[in-house]
matplotlib code that plots the C-alpha trace (Angstrom):
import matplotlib.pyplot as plt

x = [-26.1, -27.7, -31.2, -31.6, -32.0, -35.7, -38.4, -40.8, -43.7, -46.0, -44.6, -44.0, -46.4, -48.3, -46.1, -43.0, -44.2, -44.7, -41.3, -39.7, -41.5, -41.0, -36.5, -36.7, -38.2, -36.1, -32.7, -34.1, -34.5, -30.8, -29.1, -30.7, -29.4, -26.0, -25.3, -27.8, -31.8, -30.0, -28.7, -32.0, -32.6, -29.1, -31.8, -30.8, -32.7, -29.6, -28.8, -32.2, -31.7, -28.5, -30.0, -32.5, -29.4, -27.0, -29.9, -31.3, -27.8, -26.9, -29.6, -30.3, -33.5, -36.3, -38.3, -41.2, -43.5, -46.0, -44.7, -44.9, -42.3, -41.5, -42.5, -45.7, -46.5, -50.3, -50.7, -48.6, -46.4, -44.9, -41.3, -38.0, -36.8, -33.2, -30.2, -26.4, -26.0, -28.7, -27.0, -23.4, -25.7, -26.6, -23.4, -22.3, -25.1, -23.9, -19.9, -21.4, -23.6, -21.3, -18.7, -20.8, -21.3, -17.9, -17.6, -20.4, -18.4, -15.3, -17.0, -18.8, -18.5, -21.7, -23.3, -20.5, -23.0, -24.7, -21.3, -21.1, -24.3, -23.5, -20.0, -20.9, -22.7, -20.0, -17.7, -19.9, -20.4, -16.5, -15.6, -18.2, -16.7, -13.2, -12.5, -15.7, -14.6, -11.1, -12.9, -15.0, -12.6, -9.8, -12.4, -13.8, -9.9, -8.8, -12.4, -11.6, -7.9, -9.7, -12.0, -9.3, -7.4, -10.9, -10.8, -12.7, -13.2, -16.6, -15.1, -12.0, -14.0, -16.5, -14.8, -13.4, -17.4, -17.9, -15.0, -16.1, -19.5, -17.3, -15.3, -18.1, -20.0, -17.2, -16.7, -20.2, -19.8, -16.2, -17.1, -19.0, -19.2, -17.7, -21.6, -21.9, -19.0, -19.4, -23.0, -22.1, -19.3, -21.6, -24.5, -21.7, -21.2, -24.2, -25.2, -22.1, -23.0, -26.9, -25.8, -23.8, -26.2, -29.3, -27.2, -25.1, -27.3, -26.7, -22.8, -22.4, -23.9, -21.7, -18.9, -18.5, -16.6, -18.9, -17.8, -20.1, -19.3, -15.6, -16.2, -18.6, -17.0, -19.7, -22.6, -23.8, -26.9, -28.5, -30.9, -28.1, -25.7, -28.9, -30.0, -26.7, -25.5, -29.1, -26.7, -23.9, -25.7, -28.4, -25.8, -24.1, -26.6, -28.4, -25.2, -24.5, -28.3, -28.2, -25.1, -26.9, -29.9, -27.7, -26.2, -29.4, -30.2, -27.0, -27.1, -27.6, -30.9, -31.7, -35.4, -37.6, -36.3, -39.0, -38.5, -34.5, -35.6, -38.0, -34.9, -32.2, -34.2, -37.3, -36.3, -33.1, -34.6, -37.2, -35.2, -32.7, -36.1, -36.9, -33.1, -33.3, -36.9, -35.5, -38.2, -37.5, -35.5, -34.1, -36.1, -39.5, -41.3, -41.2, -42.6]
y = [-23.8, -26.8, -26.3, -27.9, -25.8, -24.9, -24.6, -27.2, -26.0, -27.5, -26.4, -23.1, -20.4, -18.0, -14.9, -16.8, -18.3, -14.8, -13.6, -16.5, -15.9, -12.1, -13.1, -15.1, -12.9, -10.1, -11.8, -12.8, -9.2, -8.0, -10.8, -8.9, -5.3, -6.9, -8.8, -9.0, -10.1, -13.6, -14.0, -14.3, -17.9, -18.8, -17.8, -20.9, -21.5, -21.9, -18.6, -17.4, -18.8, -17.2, -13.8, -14.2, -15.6, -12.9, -10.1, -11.3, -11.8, -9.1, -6.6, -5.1, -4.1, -6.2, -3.9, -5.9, -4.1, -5.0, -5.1, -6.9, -8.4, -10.0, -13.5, -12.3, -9.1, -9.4, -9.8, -7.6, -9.9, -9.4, -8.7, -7.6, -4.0, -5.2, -3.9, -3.8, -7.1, -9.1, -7.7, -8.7, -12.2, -12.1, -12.1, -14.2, -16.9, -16.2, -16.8, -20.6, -21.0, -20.7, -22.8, -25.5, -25.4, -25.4, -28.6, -30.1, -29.4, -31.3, -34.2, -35.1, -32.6, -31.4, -27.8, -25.5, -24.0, -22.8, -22.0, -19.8, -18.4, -16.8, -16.2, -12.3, -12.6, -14.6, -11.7, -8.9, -11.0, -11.1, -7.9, -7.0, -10.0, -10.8, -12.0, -14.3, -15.4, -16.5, -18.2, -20.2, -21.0, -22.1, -24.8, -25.8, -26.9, -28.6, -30.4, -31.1, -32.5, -34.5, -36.0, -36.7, -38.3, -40.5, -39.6, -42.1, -40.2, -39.0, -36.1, -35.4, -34.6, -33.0, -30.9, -28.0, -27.3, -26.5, -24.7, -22.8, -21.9, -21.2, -18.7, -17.0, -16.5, -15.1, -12.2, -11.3, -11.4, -10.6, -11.2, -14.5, -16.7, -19.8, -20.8, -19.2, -20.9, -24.4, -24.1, -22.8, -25.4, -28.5, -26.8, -26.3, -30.4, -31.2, -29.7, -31.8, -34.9, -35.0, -33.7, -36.9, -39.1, -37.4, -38.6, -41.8, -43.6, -40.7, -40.7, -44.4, -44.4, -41.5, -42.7, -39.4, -39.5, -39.9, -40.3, -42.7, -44.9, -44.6, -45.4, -48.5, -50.1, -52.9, -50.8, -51.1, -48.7, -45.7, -48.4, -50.7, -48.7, -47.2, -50.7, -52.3, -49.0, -47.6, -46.9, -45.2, -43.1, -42.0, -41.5, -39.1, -37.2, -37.2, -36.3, -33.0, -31.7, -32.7, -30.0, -27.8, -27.5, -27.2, -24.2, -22.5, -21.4, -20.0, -17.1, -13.7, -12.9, -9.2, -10.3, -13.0, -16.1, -18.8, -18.8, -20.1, -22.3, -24.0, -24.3, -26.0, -27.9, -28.8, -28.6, -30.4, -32.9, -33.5, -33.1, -36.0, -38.1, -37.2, -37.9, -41.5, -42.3, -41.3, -38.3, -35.5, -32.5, -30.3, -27.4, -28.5, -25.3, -22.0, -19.2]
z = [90.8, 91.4, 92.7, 95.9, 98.6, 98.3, 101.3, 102.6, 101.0, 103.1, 106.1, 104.7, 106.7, 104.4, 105.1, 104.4, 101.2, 99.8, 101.3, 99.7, 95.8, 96.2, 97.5, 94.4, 91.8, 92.9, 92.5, 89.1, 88.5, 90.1, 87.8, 84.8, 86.2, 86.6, 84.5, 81.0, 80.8, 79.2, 82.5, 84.2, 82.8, 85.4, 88.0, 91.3, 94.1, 96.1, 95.5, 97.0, 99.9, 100.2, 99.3, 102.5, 104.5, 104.1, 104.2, 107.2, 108.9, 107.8, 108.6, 105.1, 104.6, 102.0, 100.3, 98.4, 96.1, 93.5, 90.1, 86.5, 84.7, 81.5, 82.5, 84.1, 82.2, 83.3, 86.8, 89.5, 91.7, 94.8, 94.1, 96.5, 95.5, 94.1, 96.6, 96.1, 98.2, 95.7, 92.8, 94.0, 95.0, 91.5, 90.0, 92.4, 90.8, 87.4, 88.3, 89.9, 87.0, 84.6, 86.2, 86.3, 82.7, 82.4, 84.2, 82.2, 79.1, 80.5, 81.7, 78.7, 76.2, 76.3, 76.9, 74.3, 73.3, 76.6, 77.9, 74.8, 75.3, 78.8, 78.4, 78.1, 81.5, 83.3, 82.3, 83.6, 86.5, 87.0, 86.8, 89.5, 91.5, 90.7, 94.5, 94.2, 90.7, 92.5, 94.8, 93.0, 90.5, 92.8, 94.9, 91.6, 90.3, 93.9, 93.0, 89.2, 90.3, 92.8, 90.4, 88.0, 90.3, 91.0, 94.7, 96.7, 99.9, 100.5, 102.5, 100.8, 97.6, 98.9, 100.9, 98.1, 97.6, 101.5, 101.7, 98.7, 100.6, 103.7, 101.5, 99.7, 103.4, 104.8, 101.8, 101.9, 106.4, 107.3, 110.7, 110.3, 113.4, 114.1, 114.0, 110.8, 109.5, 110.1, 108.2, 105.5, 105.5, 105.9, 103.6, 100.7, 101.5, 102.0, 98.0, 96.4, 98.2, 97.1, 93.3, 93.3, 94.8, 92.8, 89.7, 90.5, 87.5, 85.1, 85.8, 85.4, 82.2, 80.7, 82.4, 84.8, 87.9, 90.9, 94.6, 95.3, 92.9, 93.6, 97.1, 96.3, 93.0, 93.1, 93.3, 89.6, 90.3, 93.0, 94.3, 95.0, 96.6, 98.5, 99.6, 100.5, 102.2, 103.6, 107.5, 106.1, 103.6, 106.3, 109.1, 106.2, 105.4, 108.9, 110.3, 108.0, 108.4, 112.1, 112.5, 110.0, 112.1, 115.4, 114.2, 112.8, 116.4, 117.4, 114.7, 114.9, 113.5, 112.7, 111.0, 111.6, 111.3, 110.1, 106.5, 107.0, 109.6, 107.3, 104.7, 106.8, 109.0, 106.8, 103.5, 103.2, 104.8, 102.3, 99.6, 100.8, 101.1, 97.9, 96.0, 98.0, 96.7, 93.2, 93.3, 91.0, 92.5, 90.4, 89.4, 90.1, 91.3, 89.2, 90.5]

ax = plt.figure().add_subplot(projection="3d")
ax.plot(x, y, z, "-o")
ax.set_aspect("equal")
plt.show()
């Protein structure tokens, strides 16, 4: 997806640092039972933390083990046993994936040839899914007519992406709480809002639709609209994590807890920092 919801490493404890590698290395591995090994470069960070989310909330059990894999043929790394609910996660990350692509094509006509490349996967990935493909692909059109229409309401637009996290919550946990659901809702928000902010400066120069822009015509650049607008985008983005971190607590646990914590409370925080101080996000720790 888009790479942002990632621990604070520094405030990560030593169990949960393991925990989280060994989460991400084996969704990497369930993508490639699901869907292809060409898959495995689709491999999100969002999607992780959704694996831990719906395991832990769900009570299905992590098995880690030490194993090699192709990256790392040499050295045995701690790796989660692969389960139904990380493969169906896995597909799940594919069907996003590929979607965005697909928007990446429309809005400047770039990335054909990637789109091409995993086509085979997104198809896999659908057939496992097809309620999850609907899903994703009705939120991404309300978005795409939103966009089109050049929407300039911060919550209006970014409000088919939270329901699209609501909606994919809610068919992994049919019995979601209210708590449950009004996270996922501001998370799925939260991820749209700090794309679009992360690239405001990108967007202007290839002429893509932004919400921010829209909403502030006269800002010509991030540290601009940043500078002129330093309340409203901090109450914005304080406000969404603020609820975020509310609900953390209310949820019903069946495993330790720390290592989501950490993610909503820590880690979104520092990676709003890090968009605002124009510090690279995206993809900066491979494990």
């Amino acid at each position: 997806m888009f790479g942002y919801v990632k621990n604070d490493i520094p405030n990560t404890y030593v169990k949960d640092v393991v925990l989280y590698k060994a989460m991400y290395c084996g969704l990497c591995k369930s993508i490639g039972n699901c869907c292809g090994q060409n898959a495995r470069f689709l491999l999100s960070y969002d999607l992780t933390f959704l694996s831990l989310l719906l395991h832990n909330l769900s009570g299905t059990d992590v098995v880690v083990n030490k194993e090699r894999c192709i990256v790392h043929p040499i050295r045995k790394r701690s790796i989660a046993k692969p389960t139904k609910l990380s493969e169906d996660i896995g597909a799940l990350n594919v069907i996003l994936a590929y979607y965005k692509i697909c928007d990446d094509v429309l809005d400047d006509n770039s990335g054909r040839l990637k789109r091409s490349w995993f086509t085979k996967a997104y198809k896999k990935a659908k057939k496992r899914l097809p309620e999850i493909d609907n899903i994703v692909k009705n939120n991404f059109n309300k978005l795409l007519e939103l966009e089109k229409n050049k929407n300039d309401s911060v919550d209006i637009t970014s409000d088919p992406f939270g329901n699209m996290i609501l909606e994919i919550v809610n068919f992994f946990l049919p019995n979601a709480s209210a708590e449950l659901k009004e996270l996922s809702y501001d998370l799925g928000r939260w991820i749209y809002l700090i794309d679009a902010l992360d690239d405001y400066d990108k967007d202007l120069k290839k002429g893509n639709f932004n919400v921010f822009y829209n909403s502030h015509l006269n800002c010509k650049s991030k540290k601009q609209l940043l500078s002129e607008n330093s309340f409203e985008m901090a109450s914005l983005f304080g406000s969404l994590i603020g609820r975020i971190s509310d609900n953390v607590n209310k949820l019903e646990y069946k495993f330790n807890k720390d290592l989501i914590e950490n993610i909503l409370r820590l880690g979104l925080r520092e990676q709003t920092k890090n968009v605002m101080e124009n510090k690279k996000c995206k993809n900066t720790t491979k494990f």
